[in-house]
C-alpha positions as CSV (number, residue, x, y, z in Angstrom):
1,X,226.9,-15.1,113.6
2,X,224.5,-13.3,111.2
3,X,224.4,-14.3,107.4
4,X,227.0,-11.4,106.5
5,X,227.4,-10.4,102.6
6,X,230.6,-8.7,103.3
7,X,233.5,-11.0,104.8
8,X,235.4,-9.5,107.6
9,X,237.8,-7.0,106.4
10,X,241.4,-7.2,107.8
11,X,243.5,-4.3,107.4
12,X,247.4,-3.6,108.4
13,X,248.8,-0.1,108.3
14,X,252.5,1.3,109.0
15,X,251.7,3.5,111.6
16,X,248.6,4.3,114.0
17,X,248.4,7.6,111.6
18,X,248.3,5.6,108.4
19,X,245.4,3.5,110.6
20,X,243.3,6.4,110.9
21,X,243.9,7.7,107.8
22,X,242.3,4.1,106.5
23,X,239.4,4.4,108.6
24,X,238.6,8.2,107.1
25,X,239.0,6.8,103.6
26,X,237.1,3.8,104.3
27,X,234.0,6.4,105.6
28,X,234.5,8.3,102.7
29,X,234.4,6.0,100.3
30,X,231.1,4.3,101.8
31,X,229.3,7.7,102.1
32,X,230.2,8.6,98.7
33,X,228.4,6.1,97.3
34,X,230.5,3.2,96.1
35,X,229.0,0.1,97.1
36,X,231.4,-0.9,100.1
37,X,228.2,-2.7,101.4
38,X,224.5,-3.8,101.2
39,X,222.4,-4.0,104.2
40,X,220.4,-7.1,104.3
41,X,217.8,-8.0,101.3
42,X,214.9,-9.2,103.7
43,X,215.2,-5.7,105.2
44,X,215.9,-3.0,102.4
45,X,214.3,-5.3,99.3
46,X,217.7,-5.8,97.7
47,X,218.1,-2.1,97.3
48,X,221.3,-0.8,98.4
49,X,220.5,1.0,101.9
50,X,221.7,4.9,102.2
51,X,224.4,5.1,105.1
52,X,225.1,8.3,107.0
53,X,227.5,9.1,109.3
54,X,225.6,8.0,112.2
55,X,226.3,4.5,111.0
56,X,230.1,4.4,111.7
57,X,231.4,3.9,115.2
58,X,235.2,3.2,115.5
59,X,236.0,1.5,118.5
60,X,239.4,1.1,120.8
61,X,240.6,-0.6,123.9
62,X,242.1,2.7,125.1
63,X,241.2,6.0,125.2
64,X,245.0,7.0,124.4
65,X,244.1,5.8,120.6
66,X,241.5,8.2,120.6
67,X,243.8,11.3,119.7
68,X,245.0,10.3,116.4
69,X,241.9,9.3,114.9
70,X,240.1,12.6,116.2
71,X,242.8,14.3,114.0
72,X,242.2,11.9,110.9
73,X,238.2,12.7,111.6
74,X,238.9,16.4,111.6
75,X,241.0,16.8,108.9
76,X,239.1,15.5,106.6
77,X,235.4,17.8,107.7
78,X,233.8,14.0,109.0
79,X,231.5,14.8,112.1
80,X,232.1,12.2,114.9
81,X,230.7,12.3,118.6
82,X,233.4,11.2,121.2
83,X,232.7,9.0,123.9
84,X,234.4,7.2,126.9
85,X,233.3,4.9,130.0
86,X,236.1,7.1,131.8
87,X,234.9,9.3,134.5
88,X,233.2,12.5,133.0
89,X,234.9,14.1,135.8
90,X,237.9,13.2,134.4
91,X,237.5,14.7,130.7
92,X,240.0,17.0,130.6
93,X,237.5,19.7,129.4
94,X,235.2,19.2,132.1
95,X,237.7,19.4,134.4
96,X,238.8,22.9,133.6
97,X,235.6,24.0,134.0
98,X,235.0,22.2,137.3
99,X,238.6,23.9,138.9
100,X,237.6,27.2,137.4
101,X,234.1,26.5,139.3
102,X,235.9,25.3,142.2
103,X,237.7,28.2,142.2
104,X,234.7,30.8,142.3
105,X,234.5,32.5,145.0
106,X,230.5,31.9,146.5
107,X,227.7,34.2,145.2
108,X,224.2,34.5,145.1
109,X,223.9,33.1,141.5
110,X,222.4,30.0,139.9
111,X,223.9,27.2,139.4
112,X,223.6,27.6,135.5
113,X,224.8,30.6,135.6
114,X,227.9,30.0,137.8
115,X,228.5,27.2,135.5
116,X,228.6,29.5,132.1
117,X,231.1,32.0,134.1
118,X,233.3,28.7,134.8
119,X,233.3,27.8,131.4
120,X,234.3,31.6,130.3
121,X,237.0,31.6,132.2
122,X,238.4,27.9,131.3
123,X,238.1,28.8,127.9
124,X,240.1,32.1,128.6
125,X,242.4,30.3,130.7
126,X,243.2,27.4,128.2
127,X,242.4,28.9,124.7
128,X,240.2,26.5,124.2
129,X,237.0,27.6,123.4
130,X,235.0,24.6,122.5
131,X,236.6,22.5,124.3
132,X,234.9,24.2,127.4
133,X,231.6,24.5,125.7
134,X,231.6,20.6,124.7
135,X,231.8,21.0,128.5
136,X,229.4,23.1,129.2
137,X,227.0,21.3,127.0
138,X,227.6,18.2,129.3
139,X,227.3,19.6,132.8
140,X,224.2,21.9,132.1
141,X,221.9,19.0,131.6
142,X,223.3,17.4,134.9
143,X,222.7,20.9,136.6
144,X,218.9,20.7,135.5
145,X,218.0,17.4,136.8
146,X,219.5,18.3,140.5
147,X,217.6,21.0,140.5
148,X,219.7,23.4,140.6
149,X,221.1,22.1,144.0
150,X,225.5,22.9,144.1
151,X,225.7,19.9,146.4
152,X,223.6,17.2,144.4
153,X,225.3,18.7,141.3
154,X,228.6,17.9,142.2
155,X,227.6,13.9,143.3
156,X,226.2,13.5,140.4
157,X,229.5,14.4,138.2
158,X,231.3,12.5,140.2
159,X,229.3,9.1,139.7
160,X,228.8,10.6,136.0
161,X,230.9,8.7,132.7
162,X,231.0,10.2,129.3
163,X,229.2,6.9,127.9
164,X,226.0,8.3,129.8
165,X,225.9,11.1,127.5
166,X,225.2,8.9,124.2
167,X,222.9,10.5,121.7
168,X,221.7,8.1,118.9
169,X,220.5,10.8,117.2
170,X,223.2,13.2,116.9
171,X,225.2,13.1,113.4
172,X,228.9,11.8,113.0
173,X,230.8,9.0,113.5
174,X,230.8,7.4,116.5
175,X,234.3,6.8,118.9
176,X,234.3,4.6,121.7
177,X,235.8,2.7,124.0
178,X,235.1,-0.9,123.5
179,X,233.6,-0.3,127.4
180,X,231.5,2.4,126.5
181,X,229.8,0.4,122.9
182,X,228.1,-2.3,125.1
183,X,224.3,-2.0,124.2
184,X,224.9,-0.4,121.1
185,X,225.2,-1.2,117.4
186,X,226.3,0.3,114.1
187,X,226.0,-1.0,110.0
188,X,229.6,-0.8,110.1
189,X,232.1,-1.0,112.8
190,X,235.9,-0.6,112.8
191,X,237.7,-2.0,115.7
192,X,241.5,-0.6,115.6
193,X,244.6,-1.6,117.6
194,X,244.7,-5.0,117.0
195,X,247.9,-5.7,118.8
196,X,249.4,-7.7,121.1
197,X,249.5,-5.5,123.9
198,X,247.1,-3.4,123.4
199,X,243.8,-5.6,122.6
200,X,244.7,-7.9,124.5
201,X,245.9,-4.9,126.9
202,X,248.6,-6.4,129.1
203,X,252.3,-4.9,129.9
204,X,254.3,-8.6,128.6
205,X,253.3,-11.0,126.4
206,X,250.3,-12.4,125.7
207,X,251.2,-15.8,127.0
208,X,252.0,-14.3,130.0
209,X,248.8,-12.7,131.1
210,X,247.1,-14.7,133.3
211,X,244.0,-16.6,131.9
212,X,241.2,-14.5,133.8
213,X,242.5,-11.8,132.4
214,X,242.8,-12.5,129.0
215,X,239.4,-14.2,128.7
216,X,237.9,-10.9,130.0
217,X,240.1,-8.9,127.4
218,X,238.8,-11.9,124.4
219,X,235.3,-10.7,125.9
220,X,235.3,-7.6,125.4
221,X,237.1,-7.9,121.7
222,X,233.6,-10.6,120.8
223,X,231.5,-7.5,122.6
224,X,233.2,-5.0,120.1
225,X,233.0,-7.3,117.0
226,X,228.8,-8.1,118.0
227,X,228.2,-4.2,117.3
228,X,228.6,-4.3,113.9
229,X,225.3,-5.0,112.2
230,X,226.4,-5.1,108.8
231,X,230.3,-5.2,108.3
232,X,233.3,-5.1,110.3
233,X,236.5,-3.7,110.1
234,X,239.6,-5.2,112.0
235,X,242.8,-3.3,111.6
236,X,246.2,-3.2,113.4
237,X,249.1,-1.1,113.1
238,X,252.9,-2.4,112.1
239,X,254.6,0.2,114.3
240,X,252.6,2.8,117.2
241,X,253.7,5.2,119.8
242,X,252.7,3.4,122.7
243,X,253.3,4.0,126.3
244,X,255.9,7.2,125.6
245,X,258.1,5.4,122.7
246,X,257.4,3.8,118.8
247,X,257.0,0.1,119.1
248,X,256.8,-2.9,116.7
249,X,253.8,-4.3,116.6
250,X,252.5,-7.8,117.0
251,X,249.2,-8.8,115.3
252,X,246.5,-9.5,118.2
253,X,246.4,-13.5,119.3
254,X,242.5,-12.8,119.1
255,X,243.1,-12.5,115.1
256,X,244.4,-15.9,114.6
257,X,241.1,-17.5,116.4
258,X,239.0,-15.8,113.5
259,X,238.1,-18.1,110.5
260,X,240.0,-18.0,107.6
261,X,236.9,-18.4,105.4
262,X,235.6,-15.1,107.0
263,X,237.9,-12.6,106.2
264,X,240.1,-10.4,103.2
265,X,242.8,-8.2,103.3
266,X,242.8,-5.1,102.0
267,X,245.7,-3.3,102.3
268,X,246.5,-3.4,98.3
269,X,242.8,-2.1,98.1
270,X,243.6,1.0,99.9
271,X,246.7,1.9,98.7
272,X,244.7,2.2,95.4
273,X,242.0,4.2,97.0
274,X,244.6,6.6,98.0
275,X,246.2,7.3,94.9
276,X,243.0,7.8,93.8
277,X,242.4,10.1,95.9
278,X,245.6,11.9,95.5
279,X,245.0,12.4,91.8
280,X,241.6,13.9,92.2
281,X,243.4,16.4,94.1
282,X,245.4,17.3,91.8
């Protein structure tokens, strides 16, 4: 591993809200200024590097987690970009638009333009407006590079993920699937859901999942924790509606393989961070 000036940080919250809540205070904190962090001296001349929010990427094992921190990200104004190794065909956005395409009747129009009339009528049909432009600006680009062509259009969404759509250069935090992160890397990553059951993602115990797949689920977890440049972020949840009912939690087996000498807690840390917070507000 890198020469790291921050340890590890390990972090357990109540609830998967409470978790996202942590990781939007934790942003907040860094981009305001407080030194959370200092990239490394050989690189920035022992000057404390400015972060942006291009610099975050929280990652998950599931896309289910996704919802909750989107919320958190939301809430609080924080820009974030939204990716999955899922089929893009699968999106729920895109496919509104796709049925409302589908359901088109054939005309002498380009495909472009067919497209924008799909997404008008998704977003009329579902009320969600920019949910089916987010849509729109994914399937336009494929539209160009077929050419306009209906037939090599469809293919190519079909064989399409969202994780093809990556754009280093847009702002906001990024949200991933640990899947979709390979390649990539951040100053600061958070990886959330540390659980038993959900990273490592089996239906019993951990014990009970066969070897093969538990090494390829301790793979990805190393995959995830490699992203992180600069500092990472490991956090769990006690308690998290998972799979249609609230569970309690068991920390991740991957979490006792970790070196004490390489991490902190900091769940006292943020609790004071949040009353902070709450008094400024006041």
């Amino acid at each position: 591993m890198r020469e790291r000036r921050e340890r590890i940080t390990i972090h357990a919250a109540p609830s998967e809200r409470a978790e996202a809540e942590f990781v939007v205070i934790t942003i907040e904190q860094a981009i305001g200024g407080s030194s959370f962090f200092a990239i490394d001296s050989s690189r920035t001349g022992g000057r404390e590097a400015a972060l942006s929010f291009t610099d975050f990427a929280v990652l998950y094992r599931t896309d289910a987690q996704a919802a909750v921190l989107c919320e958190a990200l939301a809430r609080s104004g924080i820009p974030f970009r939204r990716h999955s190794h899922a089929a893009l065909a699968q999106e729920p956005s895109v496919r509104a638009v796709l049925e409302a395409y589908a359901a088109m009747a054939p005309a002498d129009i380009d495909l472009p333009t067919r497209l924008r009339q799909s997404a008008a009528r998704a977003a009329a049909d579902t009320g969600e407006a920019a949910a089916a432009e987010r849509a729109l600006e994914l399937l336009l680009p494929l539209a160009e590079s077929c050419g306009g062509d209906p037939a090599r259009f469809l293919d190519a969404v079909a064989l399409a993920s969202g994780a093809d759509f990556w754009d280093e250069r847009a702002e906001g935090v990024a949200l991933l699937t640990l899947h979709a992160a390979k390649g990539l890397e951040f100053a600061c990553v958070f990886i959330v859901g540390l659980e038993d059951g959900v990273l490592p993602l089996h239906w019993g115990k951990a014990e009970d999942a066969a070897p093969e797949e538990l090494a390829e689920e301790r793979r990805l977890f190393y995959v995830g924790m490699t992203r992180a440049k600069d500092r990472l972020v490991l956090s769990r949840a006690l308690k998290r509606l998972w799979r249609g009912r609230v569970h309690t939690q068991r920390p991740s087996p991957f979490l006792g393989d970790i070196e004490s000498e390489l991490l902190k807690e900091q769940r006292a840390e943020l609790r004071r961070r949040r009353e902070d917070r709450q008094l400024k507000l006041l």
